[in-house]
N, C-alpha and C positions, 0 to 999 in steps of 0.2 A: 669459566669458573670451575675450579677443581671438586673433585666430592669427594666425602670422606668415605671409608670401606663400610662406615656404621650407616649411611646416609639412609633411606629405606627407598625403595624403587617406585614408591607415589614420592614425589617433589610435593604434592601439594598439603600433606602435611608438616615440611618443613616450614612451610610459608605462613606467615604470619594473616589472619586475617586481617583484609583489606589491603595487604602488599599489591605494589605494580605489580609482582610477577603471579602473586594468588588472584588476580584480577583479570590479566593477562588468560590465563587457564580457563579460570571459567566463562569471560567473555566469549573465548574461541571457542570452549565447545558450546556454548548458546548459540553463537553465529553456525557452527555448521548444524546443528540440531534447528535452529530459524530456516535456513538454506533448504537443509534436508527437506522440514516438514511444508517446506511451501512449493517447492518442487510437486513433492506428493499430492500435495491440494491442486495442484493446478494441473497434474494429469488428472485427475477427477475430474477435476472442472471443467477441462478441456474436455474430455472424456462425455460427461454428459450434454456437455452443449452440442460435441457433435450430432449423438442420439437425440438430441433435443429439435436441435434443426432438420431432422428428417424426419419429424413425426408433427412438428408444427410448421407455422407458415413465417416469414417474416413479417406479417402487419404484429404479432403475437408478439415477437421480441419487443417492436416497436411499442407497444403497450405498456409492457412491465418497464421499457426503459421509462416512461412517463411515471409508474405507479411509482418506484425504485429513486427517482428525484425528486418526486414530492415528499414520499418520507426521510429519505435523507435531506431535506431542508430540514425537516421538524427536530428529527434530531440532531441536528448541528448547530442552528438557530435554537436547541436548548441544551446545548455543550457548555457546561461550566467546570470541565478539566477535572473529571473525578479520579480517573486513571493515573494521569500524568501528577494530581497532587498528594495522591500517595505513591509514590514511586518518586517525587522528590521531596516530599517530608520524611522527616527523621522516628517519625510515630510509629507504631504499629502494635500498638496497645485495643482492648476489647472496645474502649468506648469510643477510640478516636474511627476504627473503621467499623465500628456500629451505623453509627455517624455518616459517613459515607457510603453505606450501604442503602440508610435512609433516603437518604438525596437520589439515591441512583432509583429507588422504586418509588417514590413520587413521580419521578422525572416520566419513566417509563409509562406509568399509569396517565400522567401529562401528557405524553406525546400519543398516547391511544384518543384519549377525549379531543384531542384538537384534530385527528387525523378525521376521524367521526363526522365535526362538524364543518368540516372544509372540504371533506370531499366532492360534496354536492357542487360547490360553485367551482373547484376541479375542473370537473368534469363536463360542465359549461361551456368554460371557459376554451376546450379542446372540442368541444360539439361532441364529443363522445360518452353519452350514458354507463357505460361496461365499465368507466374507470371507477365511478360509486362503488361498487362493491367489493371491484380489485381492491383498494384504496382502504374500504374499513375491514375486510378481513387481515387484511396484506398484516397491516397495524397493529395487531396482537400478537405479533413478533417483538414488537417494543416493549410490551406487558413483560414478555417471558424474560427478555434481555435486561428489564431493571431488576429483577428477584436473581439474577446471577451473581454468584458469590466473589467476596472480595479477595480469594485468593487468586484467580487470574492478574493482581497489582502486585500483590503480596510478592508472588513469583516472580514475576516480571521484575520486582526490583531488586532482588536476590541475585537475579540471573539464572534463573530457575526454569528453565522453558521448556523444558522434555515433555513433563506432563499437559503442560498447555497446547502442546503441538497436537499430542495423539487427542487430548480430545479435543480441539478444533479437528483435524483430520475424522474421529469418529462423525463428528456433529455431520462433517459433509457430506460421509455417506448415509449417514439417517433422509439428511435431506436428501440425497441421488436414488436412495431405493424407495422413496415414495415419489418421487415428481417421476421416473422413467417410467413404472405401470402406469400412472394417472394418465400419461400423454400416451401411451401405446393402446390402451383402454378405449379412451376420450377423444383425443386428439383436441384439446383443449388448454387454452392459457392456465388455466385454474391448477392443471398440474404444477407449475413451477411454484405457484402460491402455498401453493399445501405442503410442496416440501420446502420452502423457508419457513413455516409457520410450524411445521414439525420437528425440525431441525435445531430452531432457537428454544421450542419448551424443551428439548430434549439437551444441550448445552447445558442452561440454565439449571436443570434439575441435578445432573451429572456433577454438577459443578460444587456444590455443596453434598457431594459423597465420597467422592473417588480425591478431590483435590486439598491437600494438608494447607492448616490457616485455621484460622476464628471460624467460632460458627455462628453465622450472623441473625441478629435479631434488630426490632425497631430500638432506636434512641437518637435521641439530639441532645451533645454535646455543646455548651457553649462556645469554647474555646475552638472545637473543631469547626466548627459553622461559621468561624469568624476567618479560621484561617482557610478554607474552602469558600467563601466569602470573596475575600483579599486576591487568592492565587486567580481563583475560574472567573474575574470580571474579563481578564483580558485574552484565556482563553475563550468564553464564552463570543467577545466580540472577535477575535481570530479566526475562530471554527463559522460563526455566521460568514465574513467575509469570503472566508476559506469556500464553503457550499458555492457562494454565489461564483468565484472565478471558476471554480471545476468541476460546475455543473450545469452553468447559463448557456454552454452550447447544446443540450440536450431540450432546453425551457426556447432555445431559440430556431435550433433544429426541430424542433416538434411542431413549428409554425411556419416555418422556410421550406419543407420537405413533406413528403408523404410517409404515412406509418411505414409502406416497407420502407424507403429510403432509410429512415430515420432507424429501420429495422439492422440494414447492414451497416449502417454508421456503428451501431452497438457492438456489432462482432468485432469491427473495426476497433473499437477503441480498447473492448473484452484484453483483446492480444495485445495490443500495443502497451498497457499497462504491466502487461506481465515482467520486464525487468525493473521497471519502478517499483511494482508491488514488493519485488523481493523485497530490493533496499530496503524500502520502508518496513519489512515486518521485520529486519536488522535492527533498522535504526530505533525502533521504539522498543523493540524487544531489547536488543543487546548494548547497542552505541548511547542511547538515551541514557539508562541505568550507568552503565560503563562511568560516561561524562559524570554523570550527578555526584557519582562516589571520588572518583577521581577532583572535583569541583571543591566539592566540600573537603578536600585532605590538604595537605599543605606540598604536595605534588606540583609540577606544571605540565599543565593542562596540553600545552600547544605539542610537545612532542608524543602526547598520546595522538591526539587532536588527529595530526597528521598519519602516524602508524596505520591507527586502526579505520581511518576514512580509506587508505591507502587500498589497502585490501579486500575490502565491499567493491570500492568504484573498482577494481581492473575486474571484477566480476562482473560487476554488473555492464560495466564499458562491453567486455566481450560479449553479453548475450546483448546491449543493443546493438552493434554493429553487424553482427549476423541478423537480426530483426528487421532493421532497416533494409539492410542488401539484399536480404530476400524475404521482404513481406509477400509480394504478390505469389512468390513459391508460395510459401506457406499456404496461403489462401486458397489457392489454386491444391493444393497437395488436400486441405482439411475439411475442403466445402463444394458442392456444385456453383456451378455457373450462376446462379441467382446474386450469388453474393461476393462474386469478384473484384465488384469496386471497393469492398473492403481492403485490394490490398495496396493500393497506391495512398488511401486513406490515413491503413496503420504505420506507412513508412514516414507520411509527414508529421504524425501525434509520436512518436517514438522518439524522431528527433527533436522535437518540442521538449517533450518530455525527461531527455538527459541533462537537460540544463532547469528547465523547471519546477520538476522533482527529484530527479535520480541525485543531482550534484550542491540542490536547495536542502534535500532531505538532511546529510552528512553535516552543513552549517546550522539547522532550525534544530537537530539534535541538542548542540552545541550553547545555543544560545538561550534553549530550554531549561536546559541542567543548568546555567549559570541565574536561571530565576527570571529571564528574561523572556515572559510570555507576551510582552506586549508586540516584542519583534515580530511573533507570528503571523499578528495579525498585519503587519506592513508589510511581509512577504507577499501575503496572498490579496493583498491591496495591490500589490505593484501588478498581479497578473490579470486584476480586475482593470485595472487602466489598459494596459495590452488588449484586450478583450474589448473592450467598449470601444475602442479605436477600428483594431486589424479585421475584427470581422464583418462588420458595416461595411471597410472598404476596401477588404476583398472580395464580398459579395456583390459589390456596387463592379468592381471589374472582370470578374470571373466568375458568378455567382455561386451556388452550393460549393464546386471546390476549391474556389475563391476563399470561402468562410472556413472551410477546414485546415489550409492554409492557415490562414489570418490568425486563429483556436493554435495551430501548434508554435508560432512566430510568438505570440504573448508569451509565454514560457520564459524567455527570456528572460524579460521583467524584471519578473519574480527571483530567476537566481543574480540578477544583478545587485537587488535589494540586496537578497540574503550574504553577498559578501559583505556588504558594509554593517550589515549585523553582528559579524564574525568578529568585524575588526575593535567595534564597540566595545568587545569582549576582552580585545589584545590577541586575537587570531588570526591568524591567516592562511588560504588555503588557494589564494587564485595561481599560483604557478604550477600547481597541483592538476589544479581544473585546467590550464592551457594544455599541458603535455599529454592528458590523460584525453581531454576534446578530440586534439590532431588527431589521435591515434583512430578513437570511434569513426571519425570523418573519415580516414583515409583507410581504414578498412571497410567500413561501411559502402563507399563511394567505389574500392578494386572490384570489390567482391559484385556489387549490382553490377558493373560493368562488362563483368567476366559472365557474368549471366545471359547478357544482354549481345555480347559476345557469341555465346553459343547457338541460342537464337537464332542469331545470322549463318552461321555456318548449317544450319539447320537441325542444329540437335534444341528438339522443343518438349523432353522429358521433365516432369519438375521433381521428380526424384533425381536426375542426375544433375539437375539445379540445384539441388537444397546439397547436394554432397560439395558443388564447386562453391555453394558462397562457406559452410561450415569450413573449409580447406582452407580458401583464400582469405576467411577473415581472422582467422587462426593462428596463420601465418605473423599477424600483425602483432601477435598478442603473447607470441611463446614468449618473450626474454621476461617479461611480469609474472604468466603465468610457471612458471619454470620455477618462479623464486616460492609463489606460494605454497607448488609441490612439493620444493624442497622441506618445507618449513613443518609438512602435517609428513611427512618422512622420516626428518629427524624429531618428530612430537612436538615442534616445538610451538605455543601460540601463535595463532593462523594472524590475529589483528594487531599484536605490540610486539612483533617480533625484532622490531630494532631498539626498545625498553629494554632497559638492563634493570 
């Protein structure tokens, strides 16, 4: 398309708000600003866990993994879609997220009293007394996380994520510079406690100064209670489901396993998440909103649909296939000896995890934004069928890595549902996921080989392992990666670059 000599060199004040191509613009810089800032979290993260693990023991991780599932049940088993229902409502007036600000600080003060009085039979129920008090201090991170203000939606359905990155980013290191002295001090679980609990009042308060939006106070709205009512039944049954498939290995690991075991299972899965986690902080931050706006215009949906899934997955495909090929590098490069088996662990949850999340996430986006919460919850039903199956009788044939096995095979499932979610919709994306799978598999698969390879000839460096699987899974991936270069080259949107 030609421009004229008057045109002004921002394009994006030519663009009409809510145009594909003003859409287009801002999705992509939300996706590399999403990209960017979870990178950064996750050198932190990685970062401290390293120092974490050399100042604690692995029965410690093992603990907080226990403390860290029982409160994430509570709060997902009382998820009634506060986020996601504003960010696809059309509101954003004082009273309607009054309203849901409401909901969010009941909820929170909710999920403290129940944490309170359940911990005790917890902690029983594990024969370990220490989880009582992990458990109800831990719990006052909920308190802090319901008085968190509504503009973290607000943005988020803007497309707004700059500010929401740095201060999630801040928040991380509030929480890293109180748990690293705690534990270098102590040498004690308690340090990681105190900096999540420091971490979340300090979000929370930040959040309502620094963050532009409403400034929230108590009120109930009838209208808004009716439509947060309507939208979070089937979120709230979604997100319960949701806990139980991708959290029941931790509730069953914690009984099948010993705290350490159950300690390097945690590292293991830590890293294994980390290219699913991007997507997802994509897909909810950027693709969610994207879809919603796109949803509601009189647009179709399906050649965004495809665009912008497009460009997340060869990203994220490339960091699993190098994940995969060389977990046990990894492991071996970031950890002592104690915690090795973490990495034959992380290479079968990762591949689990591309089809269960990484490729489930791109369609539950989708089928979100079209209002269709109930989908959710079938998703992550399908991975709860998978699960009560594969792991029973993995463990019955191979036992512990039998079940870790059996934990990433469920996966499946789940993105098998979510295509026929899509198609519900009138989308479709499985020829997408075939072409883009091969590829993970067969770089995934050179790359371990080529490692495996060296090995034998006797080169046993895992530095000059982590260079051959980065090379050879790379290899796999220039002709995709080549086009997205091109695209942040020429400026052009990184996710609908083939939207006119």
């Amino acid at each position: 398309m030609n421009r004229s000599p008057l045109d002004s060199e921002d394009q994006s004040v030519q663009q009409p708000e809510g145009s594909v191509q003003s859409l287009a613009t801002k999705a992509s810089k939300s996706a590399v600003w999403s990209l960017g800032g979870f990178g950064a979290q996750q050198v932190v993260r990685l970062g401290s866990n390293l120092v974490l693990t050399r100042l604690l023991v692995p029965e410690d991780f093992g603990l907080m993994a226990l403390v860290q599932v029982f409160l994430t049940a509570l709060a997902l088993f009382s998820d009634i879609g506060i986020g996601p229902a504003v960010i696809q409502h059309h509101r954003s007036d004082r009273d309607f997220l009054n309203t849901i600000w409401t909901l969010q600080v009941f909820r929170g003060l909710a999920i403290f009293l129940v944490a309170f009085l359940l911990a005790s039979p917890y902690a029983d129920f594990y024969e370990d007394p220490r989880l009582l008090l992990l458990i109800q201090v831990s719990a006052v991170s909920s308190v802090a996380d319901g008085f968190r203000s509504t503009s973290f939606f607000t943005l988020n359905r803007e497309l707004n994520v700059k500010p929401l990155i740095l201060l999630t980013l801040g928040t991380q290191l509030v929480t890293v510079c109180v748990m690293i002295p705690w534990a270098a001090a102590y040498h004690t679980v308690w340090a990681i406690v105190a900096g999540s609990v420091a971490g979340a009042v300090f979000e929370s308060v930040l959040s309502h100064i620094v963050l532009d939006g409403q400034r929230n106070w108590f009120r109930l709205e009838r209208e808004a209670l009716r439509f947060a009512r309507s939208f979070g039944v089937w979120i709230f049954v979604a997100t319960a489901i949701t806990f139980t498939a991708d959290n029941l290995d931790r509730l069953i690991f914690g009984k099948l396993s010993t705290l350490s075991e159950l300690g390097v299972y945690s590292i293991a899965a830590l890293l294994a998440t980390v290219p699913s986690q991007a997507l997802g902080s994509v897909s909810s931050s950027v693709l969610f909103p994207l879809y919603s706006r796109i949803y509601h215009s009189d647009r179709d949906l399906q050649d965004v649909f495809n665009s912008a899934r497009w460009a997340i997955l060869v990203l994220s495909g490339w960091v699993s296939a190098g994940w995969i090929g060389g977990g046990p590098t990894i492991v071996r490069i970031l950890y002592d000896e104690r915690y090795w088996d973490a990495g034959w662990m992380m290479q079968a949850l990762v591949s689990g995890l591309w089809f269960g999340v990484t490729l489930q996430y791109t369609n539950g986006a989708a089928t979100l934004a079209a209002g269709r919460s109930d989908l959710t919850s079938a998703y992550s039903f399908a991975k709860l069928l998978g699960i009560s199956a594969l792991i029973p009788l993995g463990y019955w044939l191979y036992g512990f890595p039998g079940a870790v096995l059996g934990l990433a095979a469920s996966d499946v499932f789940r993105y098998a549902v979510s295509l026929y979610g899509v198609r519900l919709i009138g989308l479709t994306g499985a020829r997408q996921d075939l072409g883009l799978s091969a590829r993970v598999a067969a770089s995934a698969l050179t790359s371990w080989l080529a490692v495996v390879g060296s090995i034998a000839l006797g080169i046993d460096l895992p530095w000059i392992h982590a260079g051959i699987v980065f090379v050879v899974a790379t290899a796999f991936w220039v002709g995709p990666l080549s086009v997205l270069i091109g695209r942040f080259r020429r400026k052009e949107p990184l996710l609908l670059g083939d939207i006119e």
